[in-house]
C-alpha positions as CSV (number, residue, x, y, z in Angstrom):
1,X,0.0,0.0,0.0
2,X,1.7,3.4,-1.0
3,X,1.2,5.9,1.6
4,X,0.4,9.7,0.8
5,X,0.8,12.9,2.2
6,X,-1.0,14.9,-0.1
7,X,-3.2,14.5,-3.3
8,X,-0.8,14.7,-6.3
9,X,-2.8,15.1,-9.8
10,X,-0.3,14.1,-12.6
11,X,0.2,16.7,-14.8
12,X,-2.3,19.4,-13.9
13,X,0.6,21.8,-14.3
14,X,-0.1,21.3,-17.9
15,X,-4.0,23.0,-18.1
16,X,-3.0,26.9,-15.8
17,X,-6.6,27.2,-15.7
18,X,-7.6,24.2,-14.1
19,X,-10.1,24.3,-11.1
20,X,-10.0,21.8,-8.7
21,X,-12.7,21.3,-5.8
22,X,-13.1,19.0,-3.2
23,X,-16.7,18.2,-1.3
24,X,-17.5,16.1,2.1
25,X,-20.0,13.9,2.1
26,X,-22.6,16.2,3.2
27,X,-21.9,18.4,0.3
28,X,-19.7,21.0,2.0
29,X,-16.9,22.6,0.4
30,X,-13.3,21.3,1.7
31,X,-10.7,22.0,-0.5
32,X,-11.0,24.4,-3.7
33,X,-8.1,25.5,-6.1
34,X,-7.4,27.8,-9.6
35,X,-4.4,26.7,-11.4
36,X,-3.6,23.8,-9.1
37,X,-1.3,26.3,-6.9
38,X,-0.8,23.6,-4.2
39,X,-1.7,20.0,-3.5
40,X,-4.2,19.2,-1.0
41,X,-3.1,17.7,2.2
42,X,-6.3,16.3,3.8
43,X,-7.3,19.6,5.7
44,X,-9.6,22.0,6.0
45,X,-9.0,24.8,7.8
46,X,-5.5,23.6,9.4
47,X,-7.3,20.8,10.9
48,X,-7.5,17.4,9.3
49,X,-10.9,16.0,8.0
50,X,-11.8,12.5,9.4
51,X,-11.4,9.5,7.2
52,X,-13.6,8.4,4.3
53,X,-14.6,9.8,0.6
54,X,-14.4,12.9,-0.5
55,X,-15.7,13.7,-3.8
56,X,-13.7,16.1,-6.5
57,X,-14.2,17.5,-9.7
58,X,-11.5,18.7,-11.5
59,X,-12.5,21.4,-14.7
60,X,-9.6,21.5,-17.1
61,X,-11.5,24.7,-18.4
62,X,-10.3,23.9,-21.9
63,X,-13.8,22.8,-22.9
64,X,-13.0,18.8,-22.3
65,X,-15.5,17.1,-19.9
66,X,-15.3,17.7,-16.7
67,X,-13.6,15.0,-14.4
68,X,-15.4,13.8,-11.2
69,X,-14.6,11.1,-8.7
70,X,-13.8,10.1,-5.1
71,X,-10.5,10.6,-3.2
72,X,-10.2,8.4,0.1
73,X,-8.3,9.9,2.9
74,X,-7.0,6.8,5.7
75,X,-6.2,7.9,9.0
């Protein structure tokens, strides 16, 4: 099992516009980024969130379909 400190998209760097958003499970906003400045580290707020799905979307903003899908943080 490879262990992770942050999530790492491969080759974001390449779409400058992308936006990249991360929801709990009750809908709330958690994580949210233009141009992928920084990777997301499992907080919110400088406190980490509790284990389980979270669900992203990430929009390229280059007219291709936007991406959506589930990210699993492990405690």
């Amino acid at each position: 099992m490879e262990k992770n400190d942050t999530w790492q998209i491969k080759f974001i760097e390449l779409y400058p516009q992308a936006t990249i958003k991360v929801f709990s499970k009750t809908g709330q906003l958690v994580f949210e980024t233009k141009g992928y400045s920084s990777d997301w580290d499992g907080k919110y707020q400088g406190k980490n969130l509790p284990s389980g799905s979270y669900m992203y979307i990430i929009d390229l903003n280059d007219g291709s379909d936007v991406q959506r899908g589930f990210v699993d943080i492990i405690r």
